[in-house]
ZADO-1210 file (C-alpha; in nm, 4 decimals, padded with zeros to 6 digits):
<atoms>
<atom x="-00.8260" y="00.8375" z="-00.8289" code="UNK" pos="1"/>
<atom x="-00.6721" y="00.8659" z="-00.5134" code="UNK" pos="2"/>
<atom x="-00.6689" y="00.5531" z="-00.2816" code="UNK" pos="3"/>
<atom x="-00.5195" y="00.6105" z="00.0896" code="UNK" pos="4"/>
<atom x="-00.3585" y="00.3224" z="00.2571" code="UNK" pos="5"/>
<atom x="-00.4083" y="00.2957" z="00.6434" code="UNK" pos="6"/>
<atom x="-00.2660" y="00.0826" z="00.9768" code="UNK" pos="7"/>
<atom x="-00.3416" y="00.0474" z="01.3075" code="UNK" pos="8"/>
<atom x="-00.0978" y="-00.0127" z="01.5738" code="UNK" pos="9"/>
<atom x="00.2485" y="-00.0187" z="01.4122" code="UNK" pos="10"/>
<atom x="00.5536" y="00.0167" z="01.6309" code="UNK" pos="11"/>
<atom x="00.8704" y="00.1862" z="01.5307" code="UNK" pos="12"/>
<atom x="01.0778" y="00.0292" z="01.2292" code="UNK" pos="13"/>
<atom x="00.7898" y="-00.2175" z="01.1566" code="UNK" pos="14"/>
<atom x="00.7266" y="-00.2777" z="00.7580" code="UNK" pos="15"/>
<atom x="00.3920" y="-00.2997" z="00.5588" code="UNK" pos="16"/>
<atom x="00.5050" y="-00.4804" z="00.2118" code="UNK" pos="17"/>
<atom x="00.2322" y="-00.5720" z="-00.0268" code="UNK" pos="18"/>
<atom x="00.1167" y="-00.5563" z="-00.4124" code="UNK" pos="19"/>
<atom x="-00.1459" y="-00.3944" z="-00.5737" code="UNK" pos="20"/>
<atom x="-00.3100" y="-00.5440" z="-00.8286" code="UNK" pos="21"/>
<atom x="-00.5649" y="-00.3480" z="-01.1338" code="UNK" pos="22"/>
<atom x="-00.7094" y="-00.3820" z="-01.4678" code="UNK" pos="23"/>
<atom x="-00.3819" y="-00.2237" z="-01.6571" code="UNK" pos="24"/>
<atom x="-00.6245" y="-00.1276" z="-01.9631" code="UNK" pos="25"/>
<atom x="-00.8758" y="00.0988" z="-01.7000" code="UNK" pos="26"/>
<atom x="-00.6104" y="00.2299" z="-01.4766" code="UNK" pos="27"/>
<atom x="-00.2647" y="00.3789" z="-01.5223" code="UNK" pos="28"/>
<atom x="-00.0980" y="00.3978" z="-01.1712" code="UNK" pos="29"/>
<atom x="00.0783" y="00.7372" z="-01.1263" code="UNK" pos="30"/>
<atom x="00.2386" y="00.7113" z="-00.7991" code="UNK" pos="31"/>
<atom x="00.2775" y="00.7244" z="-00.4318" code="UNK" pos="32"/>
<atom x="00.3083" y="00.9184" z="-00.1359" code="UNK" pos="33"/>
<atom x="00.4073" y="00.8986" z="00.2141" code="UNK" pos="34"/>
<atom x="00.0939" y="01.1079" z="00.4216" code="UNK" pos="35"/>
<atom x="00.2360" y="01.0492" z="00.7882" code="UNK" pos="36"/>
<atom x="00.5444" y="01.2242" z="00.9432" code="UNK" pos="37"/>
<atom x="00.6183" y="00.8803" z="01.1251" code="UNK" pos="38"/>
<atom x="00.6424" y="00.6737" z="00.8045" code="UNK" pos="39"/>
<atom x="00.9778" y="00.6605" z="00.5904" code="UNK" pos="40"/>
<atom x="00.9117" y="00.7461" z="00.2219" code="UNK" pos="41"/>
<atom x="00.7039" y="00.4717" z="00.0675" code="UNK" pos="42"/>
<atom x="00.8802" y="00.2763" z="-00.1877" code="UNK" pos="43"/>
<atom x="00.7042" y="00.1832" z="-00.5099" code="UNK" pos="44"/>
<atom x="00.7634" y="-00.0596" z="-00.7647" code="UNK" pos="45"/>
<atom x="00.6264" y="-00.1342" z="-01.0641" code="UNK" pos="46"/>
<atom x="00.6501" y="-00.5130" z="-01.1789" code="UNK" pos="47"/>
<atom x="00.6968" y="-00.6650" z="-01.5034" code="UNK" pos="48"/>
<atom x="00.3558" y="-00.7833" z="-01.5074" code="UNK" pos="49"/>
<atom x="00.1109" y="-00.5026" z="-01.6170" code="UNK" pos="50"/>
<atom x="-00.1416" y="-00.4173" z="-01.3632" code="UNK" pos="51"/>
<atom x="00.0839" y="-00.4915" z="-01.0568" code="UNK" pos="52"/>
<atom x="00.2739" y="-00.2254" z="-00.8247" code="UNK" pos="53"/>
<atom x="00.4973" y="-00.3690" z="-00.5319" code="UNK" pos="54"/>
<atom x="00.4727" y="-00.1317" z="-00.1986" code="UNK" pos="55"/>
<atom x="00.6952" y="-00.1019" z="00.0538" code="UNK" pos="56"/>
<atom x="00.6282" y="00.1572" z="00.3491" code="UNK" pos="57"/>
<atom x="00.7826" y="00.1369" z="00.6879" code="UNK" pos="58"/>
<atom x="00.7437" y="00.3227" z="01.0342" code="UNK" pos="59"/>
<atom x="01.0522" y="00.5537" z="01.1145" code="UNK" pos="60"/>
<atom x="01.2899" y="00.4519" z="01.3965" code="UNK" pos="61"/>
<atom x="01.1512" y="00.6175" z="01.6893" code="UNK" pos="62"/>
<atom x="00.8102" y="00.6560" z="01.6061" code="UNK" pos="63"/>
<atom x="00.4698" y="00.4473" z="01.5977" code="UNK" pos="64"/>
<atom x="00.1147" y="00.4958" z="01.4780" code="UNK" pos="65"/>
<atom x="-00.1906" y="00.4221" z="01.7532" code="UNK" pos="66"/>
<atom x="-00.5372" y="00.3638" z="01.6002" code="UNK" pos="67"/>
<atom x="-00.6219" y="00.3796" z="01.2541" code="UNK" pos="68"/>
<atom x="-00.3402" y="00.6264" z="01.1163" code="UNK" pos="69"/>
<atom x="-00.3083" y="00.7059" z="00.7416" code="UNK" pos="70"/>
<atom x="00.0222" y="00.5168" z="00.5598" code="UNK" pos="71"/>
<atom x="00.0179" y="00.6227" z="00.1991" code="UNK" pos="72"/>
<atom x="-00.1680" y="00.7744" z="-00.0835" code="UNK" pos="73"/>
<atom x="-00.1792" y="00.5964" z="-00.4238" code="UNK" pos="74"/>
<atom x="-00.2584" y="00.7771" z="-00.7050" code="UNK" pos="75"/>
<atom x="-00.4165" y="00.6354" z="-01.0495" code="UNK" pos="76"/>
<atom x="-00.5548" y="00.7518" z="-01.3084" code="UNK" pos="77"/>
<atom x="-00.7794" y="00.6246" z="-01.6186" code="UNK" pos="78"/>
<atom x="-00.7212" y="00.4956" z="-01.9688" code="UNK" pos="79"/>
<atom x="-01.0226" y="00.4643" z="-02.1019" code="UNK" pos="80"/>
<atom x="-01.3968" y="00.3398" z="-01.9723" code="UNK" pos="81"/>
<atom x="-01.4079" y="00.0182" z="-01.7690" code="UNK" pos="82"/>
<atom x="-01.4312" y="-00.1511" z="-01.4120" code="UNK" pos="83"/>
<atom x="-01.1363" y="-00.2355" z="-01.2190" code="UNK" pos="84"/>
<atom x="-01.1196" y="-00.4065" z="-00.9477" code="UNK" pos="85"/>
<atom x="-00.8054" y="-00.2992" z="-00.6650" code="UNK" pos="86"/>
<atom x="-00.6854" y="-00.6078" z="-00.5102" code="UNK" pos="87"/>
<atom x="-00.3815" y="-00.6447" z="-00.2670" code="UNK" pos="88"/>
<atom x="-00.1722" y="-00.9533" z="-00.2990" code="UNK" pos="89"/>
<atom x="00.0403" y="-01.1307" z="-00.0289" code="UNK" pos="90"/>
<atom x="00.0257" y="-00.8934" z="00.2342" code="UNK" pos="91"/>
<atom x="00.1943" y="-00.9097" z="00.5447" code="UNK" pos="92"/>
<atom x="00.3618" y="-00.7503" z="00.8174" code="UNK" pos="93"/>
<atom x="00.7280" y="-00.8286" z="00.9055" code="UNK" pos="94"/>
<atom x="00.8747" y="-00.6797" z="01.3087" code="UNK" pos="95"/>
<atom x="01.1051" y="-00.4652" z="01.3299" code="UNK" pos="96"/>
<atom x="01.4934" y="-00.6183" z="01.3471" code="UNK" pos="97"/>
<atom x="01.4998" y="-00.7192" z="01.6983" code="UNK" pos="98"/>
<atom x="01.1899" y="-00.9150" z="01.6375" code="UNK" pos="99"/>
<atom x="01.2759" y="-01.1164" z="01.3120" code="UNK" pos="100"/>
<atom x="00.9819" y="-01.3610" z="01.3638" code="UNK" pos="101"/>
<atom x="00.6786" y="-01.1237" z="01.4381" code="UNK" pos="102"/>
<atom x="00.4228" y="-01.1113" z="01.1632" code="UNK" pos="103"/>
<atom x="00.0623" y="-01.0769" z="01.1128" code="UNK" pos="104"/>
<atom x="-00.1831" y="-01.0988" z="00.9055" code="UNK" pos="105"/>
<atom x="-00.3044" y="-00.7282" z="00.7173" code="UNK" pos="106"/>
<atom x="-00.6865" y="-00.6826" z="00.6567" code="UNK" pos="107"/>
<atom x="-00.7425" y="-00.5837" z="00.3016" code="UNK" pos="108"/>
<atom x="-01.0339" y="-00.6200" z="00.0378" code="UNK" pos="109"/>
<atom x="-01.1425" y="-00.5538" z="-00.2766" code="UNK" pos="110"/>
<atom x="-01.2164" y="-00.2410" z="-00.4132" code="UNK" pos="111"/>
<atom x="-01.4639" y="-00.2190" z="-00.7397" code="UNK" pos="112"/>
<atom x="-01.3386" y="00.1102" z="-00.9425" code="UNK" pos="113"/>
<atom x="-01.5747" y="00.1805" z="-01.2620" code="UNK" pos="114"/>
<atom x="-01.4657" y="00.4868" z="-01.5425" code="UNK" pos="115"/>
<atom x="-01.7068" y="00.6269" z="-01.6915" code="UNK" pos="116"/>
</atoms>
């Protein structure tokens, strides 16, 4: 399952840092990817808690994405047959240094995922 993470209007050095949440007995998450040129390598950590990956992806010095630009691709796969849901958690948006206080809010949603 392949799940691509987009943003819209992100100058250069800003940061997109959220969680993803999933039913940990359904999916197994496999990894992530950076799919722009103008976004540094997507960090991805998984937590303690089963069923929860912490993502960190910034724009590059330099660069900035207009309109709805792809971010990252997140990869899971299936353990067995089940409905997940794909939740984000906390997620917000943080300006680059020389604007410490910028942020806004990020539009996210549920996702339902069923195995069969």
């Amino acid at each position: 399952l392949a799940v691509r993470l987009t943003g819209e209007h992100l100058g250069p050095g800003e940061t997109v840092e959220t969680e993803l949440l999933y039913n940990a007995a359904v999916l197994e998450f496999v990894g992530a990817r950076t799919v722009s040129d103008a976004v540094a390598p997507v960090a991805a950590e998984a937590s303690t808690q089963p069923g929860s990956v912490r993502l960190r992806m910034q724009v590059k010095p330099g660069q900035a994405l207009s309109g709805n630009a792809p971010l990252v691709e997140l990869t899971l796969r299936p353990r067995t047959k089940g409905i997940s849901y794909l939740a984000f958690r906390a997620p917000r948006l943080s300006g680059q240094p020389a604007q410490p206080g910028k942020q806004a809010a990020i539009q996210v949603g549920a996702s339902r995922v069923v195995v069969r």
